[in-house]
Every structure is written in structure tokens, then in C-alpha cells.
VMD Tcl script that draws the C-alpha trace (Angstrom):
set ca {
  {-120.17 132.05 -98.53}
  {-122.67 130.89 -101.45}
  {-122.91 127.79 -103.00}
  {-121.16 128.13 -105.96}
  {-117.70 126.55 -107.33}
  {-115.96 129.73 -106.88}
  {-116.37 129.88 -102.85}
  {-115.67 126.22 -102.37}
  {-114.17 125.77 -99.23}
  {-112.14 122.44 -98.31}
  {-110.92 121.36 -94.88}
  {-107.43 121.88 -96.00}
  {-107.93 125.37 -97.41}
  {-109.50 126.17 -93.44}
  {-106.02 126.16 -91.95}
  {-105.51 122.45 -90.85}
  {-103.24 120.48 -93.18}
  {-103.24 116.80 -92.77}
  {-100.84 116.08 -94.94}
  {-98.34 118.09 -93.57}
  {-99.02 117.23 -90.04}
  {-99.35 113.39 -90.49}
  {-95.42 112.75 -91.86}
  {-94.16 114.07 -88.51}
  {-96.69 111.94 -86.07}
  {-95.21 108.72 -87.75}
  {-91.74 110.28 -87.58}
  {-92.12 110.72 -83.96}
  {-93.77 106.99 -83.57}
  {-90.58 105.88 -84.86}
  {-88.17 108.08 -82.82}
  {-89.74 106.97 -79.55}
  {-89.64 103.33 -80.34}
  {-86.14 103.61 -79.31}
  {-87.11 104.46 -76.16}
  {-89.15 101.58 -75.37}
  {-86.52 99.62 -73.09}
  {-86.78 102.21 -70.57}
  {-89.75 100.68 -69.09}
  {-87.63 97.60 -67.76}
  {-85.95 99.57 -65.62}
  {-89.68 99.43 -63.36}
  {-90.29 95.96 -64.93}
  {-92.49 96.45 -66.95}
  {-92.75 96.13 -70.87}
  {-94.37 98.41 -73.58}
  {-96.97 96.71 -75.87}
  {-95.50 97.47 -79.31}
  {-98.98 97.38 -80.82}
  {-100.26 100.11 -79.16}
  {-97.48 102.14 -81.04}
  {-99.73 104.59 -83.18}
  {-102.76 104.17 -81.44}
  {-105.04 106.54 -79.71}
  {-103.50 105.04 -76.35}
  {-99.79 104.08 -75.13}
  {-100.34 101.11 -73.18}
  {-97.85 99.36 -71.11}
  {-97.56 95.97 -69.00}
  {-97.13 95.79 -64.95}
  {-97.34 93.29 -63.01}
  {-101.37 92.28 -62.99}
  {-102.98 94.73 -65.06}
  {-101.94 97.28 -68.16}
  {-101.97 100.90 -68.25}
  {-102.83 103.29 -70.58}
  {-101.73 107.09 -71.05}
  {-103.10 109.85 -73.77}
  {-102.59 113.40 -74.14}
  {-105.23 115.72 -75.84}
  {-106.05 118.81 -76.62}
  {-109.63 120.69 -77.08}
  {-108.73 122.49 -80.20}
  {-110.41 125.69 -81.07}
  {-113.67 124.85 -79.96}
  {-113.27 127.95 -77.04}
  {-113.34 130.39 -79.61}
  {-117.06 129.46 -80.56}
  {-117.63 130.03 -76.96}
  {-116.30 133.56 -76.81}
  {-117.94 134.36 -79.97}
  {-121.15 133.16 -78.80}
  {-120.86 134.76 -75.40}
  {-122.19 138.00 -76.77}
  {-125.19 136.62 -78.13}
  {-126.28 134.22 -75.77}
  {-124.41 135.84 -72.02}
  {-123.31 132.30 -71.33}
  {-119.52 131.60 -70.57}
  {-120.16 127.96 -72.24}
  {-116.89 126.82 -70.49}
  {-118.80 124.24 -68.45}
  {-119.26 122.70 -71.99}
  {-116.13 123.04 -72.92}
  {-114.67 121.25 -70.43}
  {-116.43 118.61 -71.03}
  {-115.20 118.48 -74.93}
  {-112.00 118.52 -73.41}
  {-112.28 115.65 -70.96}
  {-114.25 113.93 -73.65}
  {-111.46 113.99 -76.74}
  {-108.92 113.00 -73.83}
  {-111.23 109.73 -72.32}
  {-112.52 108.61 -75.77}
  {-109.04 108.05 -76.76}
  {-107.96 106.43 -73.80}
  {-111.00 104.17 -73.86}
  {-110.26 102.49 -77.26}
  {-107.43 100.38 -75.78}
  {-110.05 98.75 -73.13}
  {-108.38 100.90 -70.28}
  {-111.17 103.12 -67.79}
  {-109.77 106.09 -66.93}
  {-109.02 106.76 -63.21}
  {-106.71 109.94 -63.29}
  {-106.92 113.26 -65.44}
  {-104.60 115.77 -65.31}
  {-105.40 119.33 -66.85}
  {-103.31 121.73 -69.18}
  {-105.11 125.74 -69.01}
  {-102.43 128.26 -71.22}
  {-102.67 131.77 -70.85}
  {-101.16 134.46 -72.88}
  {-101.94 136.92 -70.06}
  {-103.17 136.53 -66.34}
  {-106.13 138.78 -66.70}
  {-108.00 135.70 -68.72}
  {-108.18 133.86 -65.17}
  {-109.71 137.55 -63.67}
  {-113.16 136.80 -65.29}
  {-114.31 134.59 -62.32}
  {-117.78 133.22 -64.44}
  {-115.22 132.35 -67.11}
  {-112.67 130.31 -65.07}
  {-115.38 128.81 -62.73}
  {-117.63 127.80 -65.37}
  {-114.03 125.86 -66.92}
  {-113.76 124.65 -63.43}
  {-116.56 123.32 -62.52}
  {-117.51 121.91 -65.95}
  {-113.95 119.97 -65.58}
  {-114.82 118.84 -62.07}
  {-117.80 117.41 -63.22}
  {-117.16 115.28 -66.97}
  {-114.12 113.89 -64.58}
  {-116.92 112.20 -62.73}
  {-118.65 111.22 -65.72}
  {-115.71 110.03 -66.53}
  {-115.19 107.87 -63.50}
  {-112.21 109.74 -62.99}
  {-110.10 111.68 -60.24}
  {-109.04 114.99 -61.29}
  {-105.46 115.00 -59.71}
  {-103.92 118.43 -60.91}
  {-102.24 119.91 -63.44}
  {-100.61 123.05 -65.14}
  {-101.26 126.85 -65.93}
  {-98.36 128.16 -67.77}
  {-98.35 132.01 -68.65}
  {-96.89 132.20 -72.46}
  {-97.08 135.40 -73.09}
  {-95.81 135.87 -76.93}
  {-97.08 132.06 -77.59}
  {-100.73 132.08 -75.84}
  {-102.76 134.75 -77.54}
  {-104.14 136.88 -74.37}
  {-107.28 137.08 -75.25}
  {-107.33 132.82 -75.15}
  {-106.73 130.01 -73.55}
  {-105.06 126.56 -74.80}
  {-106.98 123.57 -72.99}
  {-105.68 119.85 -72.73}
  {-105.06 117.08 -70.34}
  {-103.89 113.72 -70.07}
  {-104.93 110.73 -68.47}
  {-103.91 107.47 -66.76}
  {-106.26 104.41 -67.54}
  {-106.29 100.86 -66.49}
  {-106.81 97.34 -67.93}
  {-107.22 95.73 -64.75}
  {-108.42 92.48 -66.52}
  {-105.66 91.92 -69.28}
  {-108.33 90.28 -71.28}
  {-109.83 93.34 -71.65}
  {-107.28 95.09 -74.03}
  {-108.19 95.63 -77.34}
  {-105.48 96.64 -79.93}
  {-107.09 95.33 -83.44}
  {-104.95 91.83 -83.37}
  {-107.99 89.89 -83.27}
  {-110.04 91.66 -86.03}
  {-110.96 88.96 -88.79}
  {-113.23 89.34 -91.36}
  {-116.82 89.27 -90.51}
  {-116.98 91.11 -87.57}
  {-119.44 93.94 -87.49}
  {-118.95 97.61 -87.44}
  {-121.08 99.09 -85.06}
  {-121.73 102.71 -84.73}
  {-122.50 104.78 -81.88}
  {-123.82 108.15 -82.11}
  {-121.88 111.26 -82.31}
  {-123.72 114.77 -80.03}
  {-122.98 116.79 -83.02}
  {-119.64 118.24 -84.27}
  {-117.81 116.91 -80.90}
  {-114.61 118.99 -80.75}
  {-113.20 118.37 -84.89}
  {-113.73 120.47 -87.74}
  {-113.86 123.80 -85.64}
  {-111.47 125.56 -87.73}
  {-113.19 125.37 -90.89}
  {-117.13 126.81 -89.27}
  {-115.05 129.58 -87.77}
  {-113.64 130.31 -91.80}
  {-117.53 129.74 -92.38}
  {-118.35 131.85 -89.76}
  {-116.72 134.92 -90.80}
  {-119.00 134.96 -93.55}
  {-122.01 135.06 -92.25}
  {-123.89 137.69 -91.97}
  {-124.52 137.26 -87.81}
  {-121.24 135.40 -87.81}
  {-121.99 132.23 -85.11}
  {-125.03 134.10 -84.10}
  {-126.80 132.94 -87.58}
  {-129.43 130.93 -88.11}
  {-129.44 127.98 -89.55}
  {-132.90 126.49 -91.75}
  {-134.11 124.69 -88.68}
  {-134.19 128.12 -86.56}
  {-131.32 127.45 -84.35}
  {-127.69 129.19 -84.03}
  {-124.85 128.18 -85.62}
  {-122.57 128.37 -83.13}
  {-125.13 126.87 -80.18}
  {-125.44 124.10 -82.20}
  {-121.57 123.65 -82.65}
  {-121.23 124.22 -78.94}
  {-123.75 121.12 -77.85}
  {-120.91 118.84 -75.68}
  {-119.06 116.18 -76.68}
  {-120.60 112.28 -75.88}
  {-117.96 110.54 -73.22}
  {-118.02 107.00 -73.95}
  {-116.83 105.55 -71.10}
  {-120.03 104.29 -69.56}
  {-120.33 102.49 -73.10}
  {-117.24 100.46 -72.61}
  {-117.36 99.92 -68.97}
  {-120.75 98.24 -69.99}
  {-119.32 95.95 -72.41}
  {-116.52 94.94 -70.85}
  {-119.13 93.25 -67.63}
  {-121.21 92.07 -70.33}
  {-117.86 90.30 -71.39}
  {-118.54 91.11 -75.07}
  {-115.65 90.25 -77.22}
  {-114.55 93.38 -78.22}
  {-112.24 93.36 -81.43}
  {-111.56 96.84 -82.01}
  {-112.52 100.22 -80.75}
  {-112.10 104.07 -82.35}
  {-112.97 107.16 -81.38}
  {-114.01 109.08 -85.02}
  {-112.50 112.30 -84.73}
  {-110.10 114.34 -87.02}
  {-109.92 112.49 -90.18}
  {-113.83 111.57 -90.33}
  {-114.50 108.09 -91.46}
  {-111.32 107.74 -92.41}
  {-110.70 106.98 -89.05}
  {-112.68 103.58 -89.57}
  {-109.43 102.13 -90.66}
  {-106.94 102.67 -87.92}
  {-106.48 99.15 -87.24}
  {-102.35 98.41 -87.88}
  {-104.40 95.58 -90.60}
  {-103.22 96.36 -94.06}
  {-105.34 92.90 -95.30}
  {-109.02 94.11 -93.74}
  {-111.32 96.11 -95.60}
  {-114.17 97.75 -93.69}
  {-117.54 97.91 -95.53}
  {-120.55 100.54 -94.13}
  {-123.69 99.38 -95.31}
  {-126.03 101.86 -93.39}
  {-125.18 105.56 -93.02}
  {-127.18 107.03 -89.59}
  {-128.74 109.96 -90.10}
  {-126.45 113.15 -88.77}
  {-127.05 116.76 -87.29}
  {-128.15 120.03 -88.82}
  {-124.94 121.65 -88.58}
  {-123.29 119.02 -90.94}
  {-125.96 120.07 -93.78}
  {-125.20 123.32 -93.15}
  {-121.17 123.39 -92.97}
  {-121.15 121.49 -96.41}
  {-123.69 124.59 -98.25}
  {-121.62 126.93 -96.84}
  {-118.61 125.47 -97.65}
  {-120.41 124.18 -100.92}
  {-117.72 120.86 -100.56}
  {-118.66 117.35 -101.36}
  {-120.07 114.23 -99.54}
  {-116.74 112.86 -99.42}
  {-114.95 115.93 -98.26}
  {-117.51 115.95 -95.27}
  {-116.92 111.70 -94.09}
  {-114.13 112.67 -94.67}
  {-113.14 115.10 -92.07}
  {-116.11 115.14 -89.88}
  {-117.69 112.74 -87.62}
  {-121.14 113.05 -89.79}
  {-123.39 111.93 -86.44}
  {-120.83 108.71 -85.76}
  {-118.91 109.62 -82.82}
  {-117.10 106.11 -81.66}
  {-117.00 102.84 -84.02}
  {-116.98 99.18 -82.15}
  {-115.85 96.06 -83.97}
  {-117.20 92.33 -82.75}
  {-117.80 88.79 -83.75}
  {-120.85 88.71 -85.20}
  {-122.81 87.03 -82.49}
  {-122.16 89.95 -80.26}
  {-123.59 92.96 -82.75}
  {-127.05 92.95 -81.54}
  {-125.94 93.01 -77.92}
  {-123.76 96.17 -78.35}
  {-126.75 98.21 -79.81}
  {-128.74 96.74 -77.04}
  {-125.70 97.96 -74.40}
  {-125.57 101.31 -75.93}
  {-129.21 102.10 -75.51}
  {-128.92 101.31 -72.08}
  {-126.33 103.91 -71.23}
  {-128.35 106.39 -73.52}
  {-126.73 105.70 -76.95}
  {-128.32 105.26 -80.28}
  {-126.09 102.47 -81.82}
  {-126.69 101.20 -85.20}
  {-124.91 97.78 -86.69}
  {-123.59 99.50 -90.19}
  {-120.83 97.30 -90.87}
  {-118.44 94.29 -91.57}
  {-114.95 93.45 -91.73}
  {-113.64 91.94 -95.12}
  {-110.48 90.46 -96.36}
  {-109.51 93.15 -98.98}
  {-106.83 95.70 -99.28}
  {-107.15 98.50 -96.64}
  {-109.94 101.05 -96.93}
  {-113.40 101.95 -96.15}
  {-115.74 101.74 -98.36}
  {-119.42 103.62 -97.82}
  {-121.51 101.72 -100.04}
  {-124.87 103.21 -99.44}
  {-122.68 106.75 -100.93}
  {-120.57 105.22 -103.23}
  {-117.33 106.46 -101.21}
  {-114.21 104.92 -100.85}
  {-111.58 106.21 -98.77}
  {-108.04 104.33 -99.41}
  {-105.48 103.30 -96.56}
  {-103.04 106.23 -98.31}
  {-105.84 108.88 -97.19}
  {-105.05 108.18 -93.24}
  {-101.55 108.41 -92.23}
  {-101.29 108.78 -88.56}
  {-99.06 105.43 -87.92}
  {-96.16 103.66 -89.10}
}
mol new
graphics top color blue
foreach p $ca { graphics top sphere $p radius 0.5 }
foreach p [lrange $ca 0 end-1] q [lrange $ca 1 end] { graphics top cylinder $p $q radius 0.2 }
display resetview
């Protein structure tokens, strides 16, 4: 790739079509809306709200639950690549993307996660053979459930041969979380304007944007292998695990924060700044933290813009945290205590739906994100 107009690359033009792929997640919101009175067969209720949300939550008795599903994307194909160069499986890391895109999402609701179930397809048995492989997956899984705070309870290895290529694997999971204090869930209703946006830090690429460095991979001359201006590897950097936020939210909730909002920034960038089910709040970033190597790197490879970049990738930002006022300087103070650099970037406005990055002169409008009814 160089950097001129010619061999701009978009996220779009990588493979992954938001557009296309959007329509049919709000098609299926719909469609299982009219399945929602099946719960009071069990008593218990949906909560409509949570339609659309990173989370499906639902009321029993004394507490809510939560359930997500999630996949790791194509991050395991930077491992294999890389396990030539460096003679490391990277699995162990893997898992931990995995766990980590499945617990961040169930997380925003206000539910801790107590169960994970895993999801390893195969195209062909003789992927499981390569015992450093599998253990490495094994153990890494093991061990971000108990970062997690979780119980690894089972799950499912289907062979798809024809489907599965053999060479890979698909991972995902799912998750059961609770709210055992009801005050604790956190849906967006009580967003107002002049809450703060607060910003916690993102590892480094996280498990997003993974199909458009392995287009930028493929030209390179050492493919994953090359270096980037600060002397490390492409792909080692891309590889650096996933933050799990869980310890962040388990420490807010006992510091009995009022917590307004919560989203994990994944696919969709900043974009993903406007979730909320608010079509009257505007959400205004005054300070942009300062972001990884690899993000300078993808966007001179790629030559794209500033706003093509917020816009799909997580640009050092990993999970966003909205709060009275009053409570800001408390959650950066939280974060740092579980290890987090948190920075308060932010407020809430009365305004059309959109984000707005002033200190880059970026504007992303509420028909850019359409991933809920």
C-alpha cells in the first residue's frame, strides 16, 4: 500500500459492509419482539428497552438477567500468521479477546457476568490435533473467565466441514449476567443533558477492524511480520489482548455511582457513542486521548481519513461511561484503581442525535449507526 489517492483503502472496501449488515439486525429486533410474551410463561417479563442493546435483559423475581452472544471475529488469523514469526500459538490471547467482546457487552446493562458458555468451529478435526494450539485456547479461556468473575460452564464444538474453513476455527460464546440489585441496570432512560462522557482506555485494536490490517497486511512486504516506525510488529501489536471491563463496573456499582449509560466502543468506532435509544441527546467530545501505534499506521497504509478511522475503530477508547456530573471525577478516580486510564472527554446535550468530536471537527450523524430500531 502507499499513501496515495489511488490505494485508498476504506473499511467498507476491506470486506465488512455495514450498511448491508445493519438493515437485517433491526429486522431481526423487530421479528423477535413478537416473541416477547414467552417469558410469562416462567413469570417473568422482558425489559423492552433493552431491545437493540448490547444485552437482552429480562425481569425475575428479585434481580434481572442479562444474556449476549459474541463472536471473536478474525482476530485468529493474525495469530496463525504471526505464529511463524514469533513460534507462539497466541491462542491464550485470543481467548481472552473472545471472553472480552462477549463480557464488555454484557456489562453495559449493569449485569456481572457469572456463566460463559463457549462456541470452537472446526472445518476439520485435525485443527484440535495441534495440542499447543488447543491448550493455549484452553487455558487462555479458563483463565479471562476468572477475570471475568465468571464460571465457564460448557459449550459446543461443531465439525462444519464445507462451512468452517479447515485450516480455522470460528470462536464465540455467550453469557448469563445478573443485576442482582435492580437499581443497578442501566439502559440510557435516565441520560439528560449534562452528564459527562467519560472514556476509558482501549489495549489497542481490541478484536474490531481485523479485516481491513489483514487487506493491509497482504501488502506488506513481511506481511504481519513488518515493522512498524516505532520498531515493533504489526501483527504483535494487533495481537496485544483485549481490556475486560468488568472489574471497572463491579467498582462503580459499590461505589454506588449513578451510572447513566454504559458502551462498549467496538465495530462502528465512535459512532458507537450514540447508542442510547435518545433521538433528542447530542453527545459532545471535547478531549480526544491519545491512541496506539497501530492506529497511525492502519490509516498510512490505508491512506483513509480521520473520520474514516473514529469511525470504525476504537482509536485508544475502548468502553464510554455516562454520569451526572458530580460523579465524573470519581469514575476516573475508580478506573485508575482497577488499572484504567480514564479521561472525562465529554457531555450530554439536548440536540438532534450525533456525536460531535470537536477538538477534530467530526461529526458523525444518528443515520451513520443503524444497529436498532
Amino acid at each position: 500500500m502507499t499513501g496515495s489517492d489511488e490505494s485508498q483503502l476504506t473499511y467498507s472496501d476491506s470486506g465488512v459492509d455495514y450498511g448491508g449488515v445493519d438493515p437485517a439486525k433491526v429486522s431481526a429486533q423487530d421479528i423477535a419482539k413478537t416473541t416477547a410474551s414467552e417469558l410469562e410463561k416462567f413469570n417473568m417479563k422482558e425489559i423492552s428497552l433493552s431491545r437493540g442493546e448490547s444485552a437482552y435483559v429480562w425481569e425475575e423475581k428479585d434481580s434481572y438477567r442479562a444474556l449476549v452472544i459474541e463472536g471473536l471475529g478474525t482476530k485468529n488469523l493474525v495469530a496463525d500468521a504471526m505464529r511463524a514469526t514469533t513460534g507462539k500459538t497466541h491462542y491464550d490471547q485470543i481467548a481472552q479477546d473472545a471472553i472480552a467482546m462477549i463480557v464488555n457487552d454484557l456489562i453495559v446493562v449493569g449485569a456481572l457476568p457469572n456463566v460463559v458458555n463457549a462456541y470452537f468451529a472446526i472445518g476439520d478435526a485435525d485443527w484440535m490435533r495441534d495440542q499447543e494450539r488447543t491448550n493455549d485456547l484452553l487455558r487462555g479461556w479458563a483463565n479471562a473467565c476468572k477475570l471475568s468473575g465468571a464460571t465457564w460452564g460448557g459449550g459446543e464444538t461443531p465439525p462444519l466441514k464445507g462451512i468452517v474453513d479447515p485450516a480455522t476455527i470460528d470462536i464465540a460464546g455467550s453469557a448469563v449476567g445478573i443485576i442482582a440489585n435492580k437499581s443497578n441496570l442501566v439502559l440510557g432512560d435516565k441520560l439528560e443533558a449534562g452528564d459527562r462522557i467519560i472514556l476509558v482506555e482501549s489495549s489497542g485494536i481490541h478484536s474490531n477492524g481485523l479485516t481491513m490490517t489483514r487487506k493491509i497486511a497482504e501488502g506488506l512486504p513481511n506481511g504481519f511480520a513488518t515493522k512498524m516506525p516505532n520498531g515493533q510488529m504489526f501483527g504483535e501489536a494487533l495481537l496485544t489482548p483485549t481490556h475486560i471491563y468488568v472489574d471497572l463496573v463491579r467498582a462503580l456499582q459499590e461505589a454506588k455511582v449513578e451510572l447513566h449509560y454504559m458502551v462498549n466502543v467496538t465495530g462502528h468506532g465512535w459512532r458507537k457513542l450514540m447508542r442510547a435509544n435518545r433521538d433528542d441527546l447530542a453527545y459532545i467530545i471535547e478531549q480526544v486521548p491519545e491512541y496506539h501505534a497501530e492506529f497511525d499506521f492502519i490509516k498510512a497504509q490505508a491512506n483513509a481519513s480521520v473520520e474514516e478511522m473514529y469511525g470504525n475503530f476504537n482509536m485508544g477508547v475502548g468502553f464510554a461511561i455516562y454520569v451526572p456530573e458530580k460523579y465524573a471525577e470519581q469514575v476516573v478516580e475508580i478506573a485508575s484503581s482497577v488499572n484504567l486510564k480514564a479521561w472525562d472527554a465529554g457531555h450530554v446535550v439536548s440536540d438532534d442525535k450525533a456525536v460531535r468530536i470537536k477538538p477534530l471537527d467530526i461529526e458523525f450523524k444518528s443515520d451513520s449507526l443503524g444497529v436498532r430500531g
